[in-house]
PDB file of N, CA, C and O in Angstrom, chain B, residues numbered from 101:
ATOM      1  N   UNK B 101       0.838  -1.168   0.000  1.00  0.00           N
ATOM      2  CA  UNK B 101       0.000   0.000   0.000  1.00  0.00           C
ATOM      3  C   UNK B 101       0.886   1.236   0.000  1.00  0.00           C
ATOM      4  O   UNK B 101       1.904   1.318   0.688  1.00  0.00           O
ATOM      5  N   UNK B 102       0.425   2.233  -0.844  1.00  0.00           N
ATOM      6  CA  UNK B 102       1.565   3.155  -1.233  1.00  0.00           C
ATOM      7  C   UNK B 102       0.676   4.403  -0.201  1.00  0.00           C
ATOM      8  O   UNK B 102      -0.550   4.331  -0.123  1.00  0.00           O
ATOM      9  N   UNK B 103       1.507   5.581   0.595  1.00  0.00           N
ATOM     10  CA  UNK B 103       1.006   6.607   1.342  1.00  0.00           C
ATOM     11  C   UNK B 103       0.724   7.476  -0.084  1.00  0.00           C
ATOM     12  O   UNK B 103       1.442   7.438  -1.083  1.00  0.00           O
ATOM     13  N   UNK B 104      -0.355   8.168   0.064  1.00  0.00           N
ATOM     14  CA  UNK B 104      -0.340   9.550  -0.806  1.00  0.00           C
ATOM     15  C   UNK B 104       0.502  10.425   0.024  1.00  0.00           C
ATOM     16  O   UNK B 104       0.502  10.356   1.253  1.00  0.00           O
ATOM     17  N   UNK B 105       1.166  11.188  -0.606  1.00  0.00           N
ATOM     18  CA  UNK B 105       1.852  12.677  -0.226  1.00  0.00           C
ATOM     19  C   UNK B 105       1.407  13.798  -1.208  1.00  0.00           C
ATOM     20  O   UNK B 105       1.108  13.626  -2.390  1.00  0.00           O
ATOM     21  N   UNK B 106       1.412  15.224  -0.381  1.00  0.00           N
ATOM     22  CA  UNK B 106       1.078  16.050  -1.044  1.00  0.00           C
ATOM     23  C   UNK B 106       1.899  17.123  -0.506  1.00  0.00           C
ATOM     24  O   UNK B 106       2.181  17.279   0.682  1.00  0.00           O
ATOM     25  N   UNK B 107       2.298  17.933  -1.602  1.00  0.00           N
ATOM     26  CA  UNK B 107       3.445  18.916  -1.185  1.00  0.00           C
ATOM     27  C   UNK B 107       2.114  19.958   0.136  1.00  0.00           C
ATOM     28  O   UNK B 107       0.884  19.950   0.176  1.00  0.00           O
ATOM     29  N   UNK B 108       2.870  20.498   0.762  1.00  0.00           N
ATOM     30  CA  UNK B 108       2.981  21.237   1.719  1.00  0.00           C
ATOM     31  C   UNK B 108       1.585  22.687   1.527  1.00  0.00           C
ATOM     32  O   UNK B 108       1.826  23.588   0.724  1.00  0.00           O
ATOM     33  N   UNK B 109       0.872  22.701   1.957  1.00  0.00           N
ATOM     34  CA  UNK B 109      -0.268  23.774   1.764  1.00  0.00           C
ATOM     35  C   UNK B 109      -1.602  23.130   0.521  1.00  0.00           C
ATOM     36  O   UNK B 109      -2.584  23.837   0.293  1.00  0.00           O
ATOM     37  N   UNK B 110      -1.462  21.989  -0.051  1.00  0.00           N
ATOM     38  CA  UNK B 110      -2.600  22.166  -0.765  1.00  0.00           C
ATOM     39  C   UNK B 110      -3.738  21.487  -0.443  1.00  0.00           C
ATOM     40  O   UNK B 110      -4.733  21.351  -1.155  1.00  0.00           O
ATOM     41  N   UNK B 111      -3.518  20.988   0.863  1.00  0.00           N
ATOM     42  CA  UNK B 111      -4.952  20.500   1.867  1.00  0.00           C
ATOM     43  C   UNK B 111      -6.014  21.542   1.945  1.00  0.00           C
ATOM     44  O   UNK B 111      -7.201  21.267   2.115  1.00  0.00           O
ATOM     45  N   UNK B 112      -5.403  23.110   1.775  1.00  0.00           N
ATOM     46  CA  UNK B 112      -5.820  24.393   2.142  1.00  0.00           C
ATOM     47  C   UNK B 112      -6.574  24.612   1.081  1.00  0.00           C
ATOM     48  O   UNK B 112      -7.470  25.403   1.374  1.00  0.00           O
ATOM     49  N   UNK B 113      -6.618  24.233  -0.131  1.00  0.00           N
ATOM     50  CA  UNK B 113      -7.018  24.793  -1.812  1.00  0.00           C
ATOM     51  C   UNK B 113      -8.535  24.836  -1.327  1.00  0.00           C
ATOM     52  O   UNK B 113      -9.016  25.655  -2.111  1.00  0.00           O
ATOM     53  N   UNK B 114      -9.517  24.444  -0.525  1.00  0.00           N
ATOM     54  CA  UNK B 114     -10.726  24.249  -0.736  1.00  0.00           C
ATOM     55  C   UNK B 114     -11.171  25.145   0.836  1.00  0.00           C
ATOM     56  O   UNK B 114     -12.148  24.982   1.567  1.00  0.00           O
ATOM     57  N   UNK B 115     -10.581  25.633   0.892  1.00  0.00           N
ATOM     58  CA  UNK B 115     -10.558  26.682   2.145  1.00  0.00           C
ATOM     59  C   UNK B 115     -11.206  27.884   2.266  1.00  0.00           C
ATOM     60  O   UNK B 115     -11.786  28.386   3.229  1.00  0.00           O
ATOM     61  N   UNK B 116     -10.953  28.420   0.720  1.00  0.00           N
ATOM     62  CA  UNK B 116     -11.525  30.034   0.263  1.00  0.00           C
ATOM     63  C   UNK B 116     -12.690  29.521  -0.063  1.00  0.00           C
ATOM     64  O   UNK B 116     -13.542  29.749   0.796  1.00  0.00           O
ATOM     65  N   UNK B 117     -13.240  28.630  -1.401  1.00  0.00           N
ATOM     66  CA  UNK B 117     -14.762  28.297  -1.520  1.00  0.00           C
ATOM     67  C   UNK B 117     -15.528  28.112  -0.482  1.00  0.00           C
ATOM     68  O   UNK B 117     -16.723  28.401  -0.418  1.00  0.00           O
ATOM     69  N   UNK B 118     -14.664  27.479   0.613  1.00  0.00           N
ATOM     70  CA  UNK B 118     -15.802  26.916   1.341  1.00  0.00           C
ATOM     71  C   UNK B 118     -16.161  28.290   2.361  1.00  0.00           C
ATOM     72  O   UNK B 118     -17.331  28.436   2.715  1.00  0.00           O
ATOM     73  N   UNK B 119     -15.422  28.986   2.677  1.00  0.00           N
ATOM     74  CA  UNK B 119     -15.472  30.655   3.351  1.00  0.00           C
ATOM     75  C   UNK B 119     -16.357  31.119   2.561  1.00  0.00           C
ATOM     76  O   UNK B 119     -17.249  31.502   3.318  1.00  0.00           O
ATOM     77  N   UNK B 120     -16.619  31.291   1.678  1.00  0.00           N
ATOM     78  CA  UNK B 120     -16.627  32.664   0.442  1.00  0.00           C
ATOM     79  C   UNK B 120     -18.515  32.051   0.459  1.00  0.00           C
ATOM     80  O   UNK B 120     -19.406  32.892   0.581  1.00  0.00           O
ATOM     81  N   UNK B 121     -18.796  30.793   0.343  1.00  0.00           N
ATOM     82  CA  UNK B 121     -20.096  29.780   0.655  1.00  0.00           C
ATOM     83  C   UNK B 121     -20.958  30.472   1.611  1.00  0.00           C
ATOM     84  O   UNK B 121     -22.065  31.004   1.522  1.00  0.00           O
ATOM     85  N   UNK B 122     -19.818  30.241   2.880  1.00  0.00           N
ATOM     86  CA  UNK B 122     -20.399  30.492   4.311  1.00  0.00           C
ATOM     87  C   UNK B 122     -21.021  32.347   4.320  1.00  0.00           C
ATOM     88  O   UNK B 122     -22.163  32.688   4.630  1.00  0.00           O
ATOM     89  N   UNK B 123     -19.761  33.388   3.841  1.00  0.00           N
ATOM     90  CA  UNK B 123     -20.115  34.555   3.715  1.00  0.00           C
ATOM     91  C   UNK B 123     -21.937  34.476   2.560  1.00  0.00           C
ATOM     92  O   UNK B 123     -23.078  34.863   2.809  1.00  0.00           O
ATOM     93  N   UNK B 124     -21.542  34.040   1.802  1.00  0.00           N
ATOM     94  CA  UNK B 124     -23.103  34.102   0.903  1.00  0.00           C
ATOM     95  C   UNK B 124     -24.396  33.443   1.956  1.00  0.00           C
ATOM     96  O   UNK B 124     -25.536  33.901   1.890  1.00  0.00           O
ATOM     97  N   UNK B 125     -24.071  32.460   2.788  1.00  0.00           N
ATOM     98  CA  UNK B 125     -25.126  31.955   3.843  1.00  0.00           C
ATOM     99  C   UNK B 125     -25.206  32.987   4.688  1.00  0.00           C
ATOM    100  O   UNK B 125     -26.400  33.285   4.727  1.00  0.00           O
ATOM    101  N   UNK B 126     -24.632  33.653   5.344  1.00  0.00           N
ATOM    102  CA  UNK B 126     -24.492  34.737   6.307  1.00  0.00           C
ATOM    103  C   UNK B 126     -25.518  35.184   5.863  1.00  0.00           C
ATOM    104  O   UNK B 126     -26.667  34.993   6.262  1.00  0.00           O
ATOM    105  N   UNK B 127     -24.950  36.133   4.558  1.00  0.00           N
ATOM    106  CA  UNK B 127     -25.467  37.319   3.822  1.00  0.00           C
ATOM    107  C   UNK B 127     -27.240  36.813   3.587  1.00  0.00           C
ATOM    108  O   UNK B 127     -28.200  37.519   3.894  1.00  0.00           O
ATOM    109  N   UNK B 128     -27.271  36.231   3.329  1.00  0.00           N
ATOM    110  CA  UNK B 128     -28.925  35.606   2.905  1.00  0.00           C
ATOM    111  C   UNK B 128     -29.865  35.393   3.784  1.00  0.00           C
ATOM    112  O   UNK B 128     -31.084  35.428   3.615  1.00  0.00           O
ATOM    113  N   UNK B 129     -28.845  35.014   5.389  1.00  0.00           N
ATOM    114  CA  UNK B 129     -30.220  34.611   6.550  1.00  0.00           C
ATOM    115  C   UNK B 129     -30.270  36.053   6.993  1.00  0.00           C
ATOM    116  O   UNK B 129     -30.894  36.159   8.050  1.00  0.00           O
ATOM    117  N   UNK B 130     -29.723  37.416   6.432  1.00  0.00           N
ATOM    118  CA  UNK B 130     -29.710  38.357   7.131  1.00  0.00           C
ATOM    119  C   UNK B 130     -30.582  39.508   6.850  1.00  0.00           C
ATOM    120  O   UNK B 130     -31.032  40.491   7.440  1.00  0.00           O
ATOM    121  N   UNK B 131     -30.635  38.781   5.326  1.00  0.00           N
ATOM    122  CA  UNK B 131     -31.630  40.059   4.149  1.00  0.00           C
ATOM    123  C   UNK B 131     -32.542  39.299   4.268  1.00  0.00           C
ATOM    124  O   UNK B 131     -32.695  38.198   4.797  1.00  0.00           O
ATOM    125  N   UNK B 132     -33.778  40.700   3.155  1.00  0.00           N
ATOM    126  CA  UNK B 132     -34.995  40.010   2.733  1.00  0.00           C
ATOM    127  C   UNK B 132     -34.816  39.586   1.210  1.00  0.00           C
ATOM    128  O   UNK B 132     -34.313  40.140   0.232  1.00  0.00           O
ATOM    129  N   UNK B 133     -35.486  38.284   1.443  1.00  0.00           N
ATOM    130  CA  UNK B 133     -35.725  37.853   0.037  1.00  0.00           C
ATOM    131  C   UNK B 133     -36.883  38.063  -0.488  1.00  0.00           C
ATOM    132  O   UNK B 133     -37.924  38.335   0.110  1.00  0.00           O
ATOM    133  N   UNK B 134     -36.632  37.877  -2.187  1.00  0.00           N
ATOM    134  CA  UNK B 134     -38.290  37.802  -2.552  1.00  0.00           C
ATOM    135  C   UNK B 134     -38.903  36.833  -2.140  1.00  0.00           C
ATOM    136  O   UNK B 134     -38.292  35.781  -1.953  1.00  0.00           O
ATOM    137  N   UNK B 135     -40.699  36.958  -1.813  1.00  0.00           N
ATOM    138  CA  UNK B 135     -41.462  35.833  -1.676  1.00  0.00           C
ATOM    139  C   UNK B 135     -42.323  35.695  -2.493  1.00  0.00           C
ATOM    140  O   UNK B 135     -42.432  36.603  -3.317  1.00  0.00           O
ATOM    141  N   UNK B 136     -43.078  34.750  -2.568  1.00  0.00           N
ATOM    142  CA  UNK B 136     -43.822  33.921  -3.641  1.00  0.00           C
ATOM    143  C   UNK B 136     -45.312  35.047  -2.975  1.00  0.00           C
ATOM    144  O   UNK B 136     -45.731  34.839  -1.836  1.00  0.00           O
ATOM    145  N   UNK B 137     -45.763  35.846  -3.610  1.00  0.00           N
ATOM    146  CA  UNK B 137     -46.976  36.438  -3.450  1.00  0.00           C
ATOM    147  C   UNK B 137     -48.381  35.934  -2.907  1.00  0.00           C
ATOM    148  O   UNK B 137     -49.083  35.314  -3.707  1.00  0.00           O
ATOM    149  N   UNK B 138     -48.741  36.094  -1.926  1.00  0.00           N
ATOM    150  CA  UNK B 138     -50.058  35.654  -1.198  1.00  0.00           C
ATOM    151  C   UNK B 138     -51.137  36.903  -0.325  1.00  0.00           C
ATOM    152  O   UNK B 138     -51.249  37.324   0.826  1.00  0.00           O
ATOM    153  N   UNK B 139     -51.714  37.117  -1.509  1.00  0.00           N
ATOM    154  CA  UNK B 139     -52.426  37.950  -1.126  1.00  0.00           C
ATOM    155  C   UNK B 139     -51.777  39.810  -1.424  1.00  0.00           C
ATOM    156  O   UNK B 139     -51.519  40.156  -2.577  1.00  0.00           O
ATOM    157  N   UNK B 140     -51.636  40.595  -0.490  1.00  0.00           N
ATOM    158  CA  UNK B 140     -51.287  41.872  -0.387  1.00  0.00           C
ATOM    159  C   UNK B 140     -49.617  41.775   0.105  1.00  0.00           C
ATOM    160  O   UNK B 140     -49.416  41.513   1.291  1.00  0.00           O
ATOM    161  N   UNK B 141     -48.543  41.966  -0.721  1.00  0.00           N
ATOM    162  CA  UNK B 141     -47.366  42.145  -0.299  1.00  0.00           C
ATOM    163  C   UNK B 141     -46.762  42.749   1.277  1.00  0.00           C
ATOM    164  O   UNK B 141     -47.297  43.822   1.554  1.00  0.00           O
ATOM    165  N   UNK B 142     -45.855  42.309   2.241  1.00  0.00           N
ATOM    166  CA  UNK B 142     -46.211  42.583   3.295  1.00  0.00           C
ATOM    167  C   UNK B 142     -45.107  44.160   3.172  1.00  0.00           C
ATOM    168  O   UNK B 142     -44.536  44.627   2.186  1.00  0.00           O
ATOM    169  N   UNK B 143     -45.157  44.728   4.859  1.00  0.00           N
ATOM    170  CA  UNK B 143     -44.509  46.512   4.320  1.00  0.00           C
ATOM    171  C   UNK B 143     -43.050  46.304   3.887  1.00  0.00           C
ATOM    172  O   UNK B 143     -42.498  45.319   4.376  1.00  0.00           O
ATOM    173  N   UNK B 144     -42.237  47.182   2.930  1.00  0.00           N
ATOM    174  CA  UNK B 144     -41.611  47.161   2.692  1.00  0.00           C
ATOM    175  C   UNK B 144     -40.933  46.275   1.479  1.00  0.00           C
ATOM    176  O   UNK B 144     -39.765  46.122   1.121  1.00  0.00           O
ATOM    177  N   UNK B 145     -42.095  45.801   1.046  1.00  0.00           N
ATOM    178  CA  UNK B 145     -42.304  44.997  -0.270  1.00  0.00           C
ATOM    179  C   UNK B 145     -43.329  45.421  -1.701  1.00  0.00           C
ATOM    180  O   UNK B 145     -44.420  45.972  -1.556  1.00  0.00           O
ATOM    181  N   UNK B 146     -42.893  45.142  -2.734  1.00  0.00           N
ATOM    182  CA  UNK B 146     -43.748  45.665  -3.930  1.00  0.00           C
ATOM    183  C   UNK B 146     -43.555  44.340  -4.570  1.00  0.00           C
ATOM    184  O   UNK B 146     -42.698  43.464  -4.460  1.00  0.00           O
ATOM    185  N   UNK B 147     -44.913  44.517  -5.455  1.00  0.00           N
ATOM    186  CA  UNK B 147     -45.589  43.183  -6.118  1.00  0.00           C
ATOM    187  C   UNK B 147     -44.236  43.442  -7.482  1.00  0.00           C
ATOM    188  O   UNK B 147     -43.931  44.592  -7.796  1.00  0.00           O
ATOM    189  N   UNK B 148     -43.659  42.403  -8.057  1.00  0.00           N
ATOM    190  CA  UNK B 148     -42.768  41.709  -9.053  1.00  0.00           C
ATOM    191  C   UNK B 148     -43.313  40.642  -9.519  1.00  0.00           C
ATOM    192  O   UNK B 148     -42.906  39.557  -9.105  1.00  0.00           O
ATOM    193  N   UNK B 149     -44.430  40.709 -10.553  1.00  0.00           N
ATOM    194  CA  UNK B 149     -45.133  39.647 -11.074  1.00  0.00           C
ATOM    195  C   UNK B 149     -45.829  38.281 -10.155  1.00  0.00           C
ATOM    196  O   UNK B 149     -46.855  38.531  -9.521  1.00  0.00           O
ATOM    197  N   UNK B 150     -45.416  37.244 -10.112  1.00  0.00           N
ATOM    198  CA  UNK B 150     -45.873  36.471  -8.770  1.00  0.00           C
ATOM    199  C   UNK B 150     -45.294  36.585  -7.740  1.00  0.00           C
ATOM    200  O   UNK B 150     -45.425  35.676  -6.921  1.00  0.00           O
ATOM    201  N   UNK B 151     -44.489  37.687  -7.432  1.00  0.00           N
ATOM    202  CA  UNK B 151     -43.555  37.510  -6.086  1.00  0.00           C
ATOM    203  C   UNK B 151     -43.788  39.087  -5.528  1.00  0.00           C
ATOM    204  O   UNK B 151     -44.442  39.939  -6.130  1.00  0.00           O
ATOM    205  N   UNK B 152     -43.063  39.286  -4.167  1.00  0.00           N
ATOM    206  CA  UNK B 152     -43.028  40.454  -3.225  1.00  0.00           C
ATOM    207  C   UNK B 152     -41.670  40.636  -3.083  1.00  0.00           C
ATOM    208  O   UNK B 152     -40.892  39.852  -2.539  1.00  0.00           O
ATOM    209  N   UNK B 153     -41.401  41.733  -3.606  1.00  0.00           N
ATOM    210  CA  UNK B 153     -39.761  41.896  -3.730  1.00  0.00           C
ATOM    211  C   UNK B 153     -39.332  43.038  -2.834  1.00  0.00           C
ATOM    212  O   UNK B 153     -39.583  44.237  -2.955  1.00  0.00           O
ATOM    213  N   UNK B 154     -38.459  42.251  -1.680  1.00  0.00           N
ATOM    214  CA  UNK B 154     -38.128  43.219  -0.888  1.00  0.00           C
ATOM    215  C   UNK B 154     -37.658  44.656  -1.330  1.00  0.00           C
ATOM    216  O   UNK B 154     -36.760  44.595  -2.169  1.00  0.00           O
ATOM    217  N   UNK B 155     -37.954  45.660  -1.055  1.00  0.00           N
ATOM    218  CA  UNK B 155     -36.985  47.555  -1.194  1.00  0.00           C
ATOM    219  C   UNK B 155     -35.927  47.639  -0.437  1.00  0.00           C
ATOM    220  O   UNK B 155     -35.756  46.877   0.514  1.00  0.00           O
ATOM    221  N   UNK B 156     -35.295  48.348  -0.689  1.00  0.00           N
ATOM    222  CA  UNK B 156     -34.015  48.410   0.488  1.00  0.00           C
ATOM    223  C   UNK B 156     -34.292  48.462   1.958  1.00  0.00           C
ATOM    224  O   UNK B 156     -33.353  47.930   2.550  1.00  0.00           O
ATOM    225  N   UNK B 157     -35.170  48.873   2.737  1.00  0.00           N
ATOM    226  CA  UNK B 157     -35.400  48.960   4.174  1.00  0.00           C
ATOM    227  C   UNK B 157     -36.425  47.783   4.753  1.00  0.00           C
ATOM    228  O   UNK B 157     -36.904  47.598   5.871  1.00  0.00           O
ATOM    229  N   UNK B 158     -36.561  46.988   3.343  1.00  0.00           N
ATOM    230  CA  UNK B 158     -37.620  45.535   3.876  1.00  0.00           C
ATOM    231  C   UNK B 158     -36.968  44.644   5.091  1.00  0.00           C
ATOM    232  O   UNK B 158     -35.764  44.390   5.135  1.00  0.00           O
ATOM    233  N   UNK B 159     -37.648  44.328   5.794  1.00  0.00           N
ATOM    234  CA  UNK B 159     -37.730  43.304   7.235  1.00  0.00           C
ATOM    235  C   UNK B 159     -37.574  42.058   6.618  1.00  0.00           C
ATOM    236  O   UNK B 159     -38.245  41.853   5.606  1.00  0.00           O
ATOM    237  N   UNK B 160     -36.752  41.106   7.064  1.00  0.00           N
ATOM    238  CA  UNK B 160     -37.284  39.481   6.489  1.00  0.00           C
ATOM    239  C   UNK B 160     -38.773  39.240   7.117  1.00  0.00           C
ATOM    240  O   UNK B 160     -39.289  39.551   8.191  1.00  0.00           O
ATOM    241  N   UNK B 161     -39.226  38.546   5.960  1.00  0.00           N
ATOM    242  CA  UNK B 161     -40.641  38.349   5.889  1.00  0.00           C
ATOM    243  C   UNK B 161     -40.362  36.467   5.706  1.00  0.00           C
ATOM    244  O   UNK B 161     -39.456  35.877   5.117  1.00  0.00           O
ATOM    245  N   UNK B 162     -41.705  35.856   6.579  1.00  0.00           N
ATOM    246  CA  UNK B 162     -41.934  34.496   6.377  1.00  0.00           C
ATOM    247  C   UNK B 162     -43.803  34.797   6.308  1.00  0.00           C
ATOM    248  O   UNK B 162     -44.447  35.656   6.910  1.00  0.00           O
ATOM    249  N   UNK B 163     -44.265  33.782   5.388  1.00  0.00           N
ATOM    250  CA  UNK B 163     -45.347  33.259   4.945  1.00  0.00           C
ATOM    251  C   UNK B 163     -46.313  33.112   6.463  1.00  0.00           C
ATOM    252  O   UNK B 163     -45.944  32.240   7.250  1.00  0.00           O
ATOM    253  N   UNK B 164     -47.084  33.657   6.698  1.00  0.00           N
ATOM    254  CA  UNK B 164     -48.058  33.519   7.906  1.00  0.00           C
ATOM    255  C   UNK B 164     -49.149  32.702   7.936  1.00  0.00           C
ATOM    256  O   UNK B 164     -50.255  32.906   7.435  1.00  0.00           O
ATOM    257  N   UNK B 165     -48.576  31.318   8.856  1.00  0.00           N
ATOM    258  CA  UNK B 165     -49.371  30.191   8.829  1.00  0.00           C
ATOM    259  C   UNK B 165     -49.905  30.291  10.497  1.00  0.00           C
ATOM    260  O   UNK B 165     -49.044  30.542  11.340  1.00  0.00           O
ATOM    261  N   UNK B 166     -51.261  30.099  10.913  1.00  0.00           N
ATOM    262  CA  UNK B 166     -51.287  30.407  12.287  1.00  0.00           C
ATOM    263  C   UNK B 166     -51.210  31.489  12.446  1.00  0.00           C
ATOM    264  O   UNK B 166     -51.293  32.288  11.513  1.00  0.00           O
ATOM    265  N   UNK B 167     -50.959  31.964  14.140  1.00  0.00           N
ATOM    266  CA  UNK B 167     -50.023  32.883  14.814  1.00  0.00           C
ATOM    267  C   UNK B 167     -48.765  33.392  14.642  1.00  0.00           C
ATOM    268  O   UNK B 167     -47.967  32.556  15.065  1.00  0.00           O
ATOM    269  N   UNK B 168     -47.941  34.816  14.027  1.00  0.00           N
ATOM    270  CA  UNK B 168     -46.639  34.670  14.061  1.00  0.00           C
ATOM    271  C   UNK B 168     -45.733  34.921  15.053  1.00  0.00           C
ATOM    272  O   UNK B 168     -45.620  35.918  15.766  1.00  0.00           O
ATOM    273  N   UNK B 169     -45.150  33.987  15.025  1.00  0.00           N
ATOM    274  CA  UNK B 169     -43.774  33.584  16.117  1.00  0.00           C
ATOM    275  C   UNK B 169     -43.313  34.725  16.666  1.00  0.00           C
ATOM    276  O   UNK B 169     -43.101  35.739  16.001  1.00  0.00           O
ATOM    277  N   UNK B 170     -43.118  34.628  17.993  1.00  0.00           N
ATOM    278  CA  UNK B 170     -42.488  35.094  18.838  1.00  0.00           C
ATOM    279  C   UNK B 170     -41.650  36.553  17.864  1.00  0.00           C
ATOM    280  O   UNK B 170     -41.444  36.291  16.679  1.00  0.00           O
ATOM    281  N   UNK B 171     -41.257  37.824  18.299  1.00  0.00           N
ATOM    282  CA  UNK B 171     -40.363  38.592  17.222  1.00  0.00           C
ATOM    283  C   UNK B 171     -40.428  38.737  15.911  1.00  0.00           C
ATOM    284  O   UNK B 171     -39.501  38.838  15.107  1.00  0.00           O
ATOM    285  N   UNK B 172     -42.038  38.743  15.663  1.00  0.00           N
ATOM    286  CA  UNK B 172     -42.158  38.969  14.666  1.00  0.00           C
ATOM    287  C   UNK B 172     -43.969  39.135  14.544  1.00  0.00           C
ATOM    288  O   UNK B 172     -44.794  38.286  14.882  1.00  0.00           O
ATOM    289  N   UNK B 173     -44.223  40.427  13.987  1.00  0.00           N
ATOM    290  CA  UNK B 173     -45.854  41.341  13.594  1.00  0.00           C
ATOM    291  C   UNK B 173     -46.173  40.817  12.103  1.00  0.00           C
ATOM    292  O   UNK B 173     -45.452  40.719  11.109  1.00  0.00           O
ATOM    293  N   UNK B 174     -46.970  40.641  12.236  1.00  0.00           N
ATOM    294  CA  UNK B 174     -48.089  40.593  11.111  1.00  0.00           C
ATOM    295  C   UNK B 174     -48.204  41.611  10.190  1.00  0.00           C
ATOM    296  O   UNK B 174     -48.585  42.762  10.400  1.00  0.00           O
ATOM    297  N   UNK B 175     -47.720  40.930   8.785  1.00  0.00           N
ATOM    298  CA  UNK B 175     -48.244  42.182   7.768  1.00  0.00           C
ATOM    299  C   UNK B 175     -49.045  41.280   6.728  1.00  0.00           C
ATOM    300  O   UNK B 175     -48.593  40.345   6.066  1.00  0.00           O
ATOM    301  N   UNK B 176     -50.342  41.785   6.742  1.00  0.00           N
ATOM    302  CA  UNK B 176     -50.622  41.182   5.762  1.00  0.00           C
ATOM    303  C   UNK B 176     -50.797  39.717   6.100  1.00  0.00           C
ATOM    304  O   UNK B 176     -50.993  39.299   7.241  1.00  0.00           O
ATOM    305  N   UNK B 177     -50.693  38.846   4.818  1.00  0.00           N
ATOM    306  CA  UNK B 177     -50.231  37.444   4.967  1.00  0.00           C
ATOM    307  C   UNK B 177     -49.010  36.881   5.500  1.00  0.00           C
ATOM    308  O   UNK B 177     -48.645  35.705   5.510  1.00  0.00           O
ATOM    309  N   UNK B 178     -48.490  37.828   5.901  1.00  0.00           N
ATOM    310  CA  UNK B 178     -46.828  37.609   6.277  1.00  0.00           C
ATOM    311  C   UNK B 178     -46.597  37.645   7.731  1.00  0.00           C
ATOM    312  O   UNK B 178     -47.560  37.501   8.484  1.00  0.00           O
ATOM    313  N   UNK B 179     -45.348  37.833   8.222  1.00  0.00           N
ATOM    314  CA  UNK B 179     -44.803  37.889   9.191  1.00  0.00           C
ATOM    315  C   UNK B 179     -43.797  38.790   9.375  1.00  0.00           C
ATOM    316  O   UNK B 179     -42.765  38.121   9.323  1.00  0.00           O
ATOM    317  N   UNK B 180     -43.566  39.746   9.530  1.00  0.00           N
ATOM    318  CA  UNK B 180     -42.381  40.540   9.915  1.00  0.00           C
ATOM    319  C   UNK B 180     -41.333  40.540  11.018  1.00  0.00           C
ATOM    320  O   UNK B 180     -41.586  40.444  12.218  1.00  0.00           O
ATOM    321  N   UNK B 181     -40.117  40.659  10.468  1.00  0.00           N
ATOM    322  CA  UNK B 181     -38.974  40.211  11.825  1.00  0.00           C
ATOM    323  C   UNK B 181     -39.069  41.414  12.127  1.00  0.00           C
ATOM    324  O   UNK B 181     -38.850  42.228  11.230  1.00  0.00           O
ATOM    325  N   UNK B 182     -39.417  41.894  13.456  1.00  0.00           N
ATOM    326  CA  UNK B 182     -39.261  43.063  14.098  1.00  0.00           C
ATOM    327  C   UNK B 182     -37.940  43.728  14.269  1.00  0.00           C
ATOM    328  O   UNK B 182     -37.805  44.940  14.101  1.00  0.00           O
ATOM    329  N   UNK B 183     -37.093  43.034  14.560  1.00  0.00           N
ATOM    330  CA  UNK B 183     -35.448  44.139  14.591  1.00  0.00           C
ATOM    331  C   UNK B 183     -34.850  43.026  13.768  1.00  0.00           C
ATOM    332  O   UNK B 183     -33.679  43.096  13.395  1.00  0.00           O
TER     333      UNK B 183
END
């Protein structure tokens, strides 16, 4: 059975993608995205054909099933993250 060897630093090569991944996950749980339109767009959103497309000062918004969760008001069909 032969050892693999590999010169010195290129264990590291998959280091930046996998960072650069994580920064784009950050970035995404932090904004608003567009949502799939239900009903009246919630505040800080305008209708974009079937969807509600956040404006620059939009709240993340989730789909309002029930009561909304804890830290977060009601717009509309939606849910608004309060801070």
């Amino acid at each position: 059975m032969a050892l693999e060897t590999r010169p010195r630093g290129q264990g590291f090569d998959i280091l930046g993608p996998m960072l650069a991944t994580l920064a784009i996950i950050l970035a995404l749980a932090t904004t608003s995205t567009p949502l799939v339109k239900a009903g009246s767009c919630p505040s800080g959103y305008v209708q974009s054909g079937a969807y509600c497309a956040p404006m620059a000062n939009a709240k993340p918004a989730i789909p309002k099933v029930g009561p909304c969760p804890t830290n977060r008001m009601q717009s509309g069909y939606y849910c608004l993250k309060m801070h």
